[in-house]
N, C-alpha and C positions, 0 to 999 in steps of 0.2 A: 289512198292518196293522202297529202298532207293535208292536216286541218285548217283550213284557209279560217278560222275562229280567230286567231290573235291578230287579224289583219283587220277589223273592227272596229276600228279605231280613226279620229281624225275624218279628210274627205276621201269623194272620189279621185280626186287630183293628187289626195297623200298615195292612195292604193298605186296609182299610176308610175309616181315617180318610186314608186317601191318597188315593183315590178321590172322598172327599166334600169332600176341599176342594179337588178340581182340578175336582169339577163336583155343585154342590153343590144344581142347582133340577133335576138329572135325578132320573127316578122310578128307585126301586132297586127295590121289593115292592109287586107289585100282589097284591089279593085277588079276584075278579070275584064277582058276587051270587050265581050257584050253589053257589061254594065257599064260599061264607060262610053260603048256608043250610043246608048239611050242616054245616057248623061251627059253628053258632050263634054267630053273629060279626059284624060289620058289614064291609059292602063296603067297601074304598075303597087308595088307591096311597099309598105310604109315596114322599118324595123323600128322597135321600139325608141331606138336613140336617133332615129331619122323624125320620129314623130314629134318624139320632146324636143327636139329643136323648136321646130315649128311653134309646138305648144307655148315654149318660154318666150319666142318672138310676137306670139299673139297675145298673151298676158301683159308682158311690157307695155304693148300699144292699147291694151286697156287703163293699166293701172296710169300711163299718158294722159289717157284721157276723163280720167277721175273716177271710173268706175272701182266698187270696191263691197265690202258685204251688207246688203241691204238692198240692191239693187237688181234688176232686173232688165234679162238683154233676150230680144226676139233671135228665132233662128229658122229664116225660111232658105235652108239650103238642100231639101230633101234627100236621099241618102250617100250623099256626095262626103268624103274624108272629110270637108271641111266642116263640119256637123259636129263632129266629135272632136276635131282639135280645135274647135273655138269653145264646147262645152267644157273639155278639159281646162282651158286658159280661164275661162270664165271662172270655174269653179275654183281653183287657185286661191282667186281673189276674194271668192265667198260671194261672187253673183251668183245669182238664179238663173235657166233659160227657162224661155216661152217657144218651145217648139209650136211651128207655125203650120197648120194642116196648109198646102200648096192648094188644094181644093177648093179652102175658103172664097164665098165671095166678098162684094164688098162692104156689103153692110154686116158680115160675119168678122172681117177685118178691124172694123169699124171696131165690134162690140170687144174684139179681143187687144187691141190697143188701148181702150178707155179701160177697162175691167182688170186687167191685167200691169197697170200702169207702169212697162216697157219704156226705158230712158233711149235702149239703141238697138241696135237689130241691124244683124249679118245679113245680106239678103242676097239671093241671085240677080245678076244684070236687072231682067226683064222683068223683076218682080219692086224694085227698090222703087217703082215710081206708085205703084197700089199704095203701098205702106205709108208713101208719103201723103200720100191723098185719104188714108182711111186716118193719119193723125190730125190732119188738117180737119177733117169734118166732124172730128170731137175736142179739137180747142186742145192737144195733145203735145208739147214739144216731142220728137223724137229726130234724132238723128241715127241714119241708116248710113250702111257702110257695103260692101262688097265682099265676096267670098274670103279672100285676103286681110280685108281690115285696110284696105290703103286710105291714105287720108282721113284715115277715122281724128271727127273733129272732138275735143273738149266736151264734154257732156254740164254745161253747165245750169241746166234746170234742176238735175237732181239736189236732193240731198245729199251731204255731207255722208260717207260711208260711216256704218255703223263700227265701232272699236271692238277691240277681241281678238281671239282665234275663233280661224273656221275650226267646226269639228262637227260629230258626227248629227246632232241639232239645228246645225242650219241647215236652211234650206238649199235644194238642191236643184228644182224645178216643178214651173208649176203649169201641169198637163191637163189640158181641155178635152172632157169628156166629147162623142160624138152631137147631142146636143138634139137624141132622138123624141126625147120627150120635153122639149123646151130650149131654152136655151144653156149652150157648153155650159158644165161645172168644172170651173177652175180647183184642181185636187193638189193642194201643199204637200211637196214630197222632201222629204230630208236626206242629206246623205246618209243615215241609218237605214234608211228606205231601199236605198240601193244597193249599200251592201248589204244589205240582209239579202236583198232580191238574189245578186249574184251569187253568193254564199248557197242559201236552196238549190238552186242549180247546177250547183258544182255538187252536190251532196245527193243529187237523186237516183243514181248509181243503174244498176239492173244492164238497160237498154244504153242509159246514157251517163255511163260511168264519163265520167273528165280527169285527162291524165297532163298533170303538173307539166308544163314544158311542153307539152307533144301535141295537143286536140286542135284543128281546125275548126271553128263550123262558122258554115253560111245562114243567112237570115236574110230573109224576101221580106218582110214586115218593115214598116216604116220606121225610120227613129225618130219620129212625134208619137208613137204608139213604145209604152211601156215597159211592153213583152222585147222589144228590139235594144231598149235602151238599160233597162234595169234591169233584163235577165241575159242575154245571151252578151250584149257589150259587158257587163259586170263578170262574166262569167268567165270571158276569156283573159280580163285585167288582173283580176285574183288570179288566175292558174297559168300566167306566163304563156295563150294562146294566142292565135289569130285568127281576129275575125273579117269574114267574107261577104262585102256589101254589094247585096244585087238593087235595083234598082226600084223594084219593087216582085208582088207575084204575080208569075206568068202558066196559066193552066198549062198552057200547052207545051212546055218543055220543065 
C-alpha cells in the first residue's frame, strides 16, 4: 500500500480535508439500522464530501462563538456521527475534545468539568441538563449546546484563543483514564498522537493488511476510548476508508 508517512504533518482535520478532496464520492461513516436503533438515529452513510459539509458548518458555529486553539470542548454524544464531525470541526480550530464517558456519575462529572476546564460541550438532549448541574457545583462557566450546535451561545469566559498554526504539537484531546485506582488521569494527546496511531494501523499488514480506497471496518469500542478514536477512526482518514459505528459491544451477535 501507499506509505501513508508524508501525511504526518499539520492536524487531524488537515489529514481529513486531504483525504476528501483526493476522494471525495467515497463513503467515510456508515451508521447501519441496528445501530441507529439503539441510538435513536436514523440509518444512513455519510460520503466524505457529505461529511465535510457538515464539518465546515459546525466549525463556523464554533469559530462564532470564539472558540479557537487553546480551548477545550466536552463531547458526550456517545457513538453517534456527531462525535467525529464536531471533533473534526473542533479540531480545525485547534480545540481540544473531552470525550465524555456517558457512564459518569455526578460527582465523576463534577470532577471532569473542574479538572478538565471545558468552556462548551456537545451534548445529547437528555444529558445537557447533568452537565449543567455538574458546572454549577464547581463554580464552572460552561455552556452546552446539542448534537447539532444550534444556538450555540458566545463562549465568553474563556480566554482569548492562543495565535499560530495548528499542527501536529497541539493538542488533540485530552482522554480520561478509567479511574481504577483513584481518580481518572487526564492523558494530553497531540495531533502527532494520532497520526502516529492511525499510521501503525494501517502498517500492520499480515491479517490486517489496509488497502488505500477499498477497507471497511467496524468498531464496537467507544470513541471516548483511544483504541476507537486514534486507531481505527485515524486508520480509515489516512487510507481513503469507511468506518462503521456500532453502538457499542454486544456478546451475543
Amino acid at each position: 500500500m501507499t506509505d501513508p508517512a508524508p501525511q504526518l504533518s499539520g492536524s487531524v482535520a488537515d489529514v481529513f480535508a486531504r483525504t476528501a478532496a483526493r476522494c471525495p464520492a467515497r463513503d467515510w461513516l456508515q451508521v447501519l439500522p441496528e445501530t441507529a436503533q439503539h441510538l435513536g438515529i436514523d440509518a444512513r452513510t455519510w460520503t466524505y464530501t457529505e461529511a465535510d459539509a457538515e464539518v465546515q458548518r459546525l466549525r463556523a458555529t464554533y469559530a462564532r462563538a470564539g472558540l479557537g486553539r487553546g480551548h477545550r470542548a466536552g463531547l458526550l454524544l456517545l457513538n453517534r456521527p456527531e462525535f467525529l464531525l464536531h471533533w473534526l470541526a473542533l479540531n480545525g480550530l485547534g480545540v481540544s475534545i473531552v470525550p465524555i464517558n456517558p457512564d459518569w456519575r455526578a460527582h465523576e462529572l463534577e470532577y471532569l468539568v473542574d479538572h478538565s476546564e471545558i468552556v462548551v460541550a456537545a451534548s445529547l438532549d437528555e444529558r445537557q441538563q447533568d452537565l449543567r448541574a455538574a458546572a454549577a457545583a464547581v463554580g464552572r462557566a460552561l455552556v452546552v449546546t446539542n448534537p447539532r450546535g444550534d444556538g450555540l451561545q458566545r463562549v465568553t469566559p474563556a480566554a482569548n484563543p492562543a495565535s499560530g498554526p495548528c499542527d501536529t504539537d497541539t493538542e488533540c484531546a485530552l482522554l480520561y483514564t478509567s479511574g481504577t485506582t483513584g481518580r481518572p488521569k487526564g492523558c494530553v494527546l497531540t495531533n502527532e498522537y494520532f497520526l502516529w496511531g492511525g499510521t501503525w494501523y494501517t502498517r500492520i499488514g499480515g491479517m490486517c493488511v489496509v488497502r488505500p480506497d477499498v477497507e471497511r471496518m467496524l468498531t464496537p469500542l467507544p470513541l471516548t476510548h483511544m483504541n476507537a478514536l486514534a486507531c481505527s477512526a485515524m486508520c480509515m482518514l489516512l487510507t481513503g476508508g469507511c468506518l462503521i459505528l456500532l453502538d457499542r459491544f454486544h456478546p451475543r451477535n
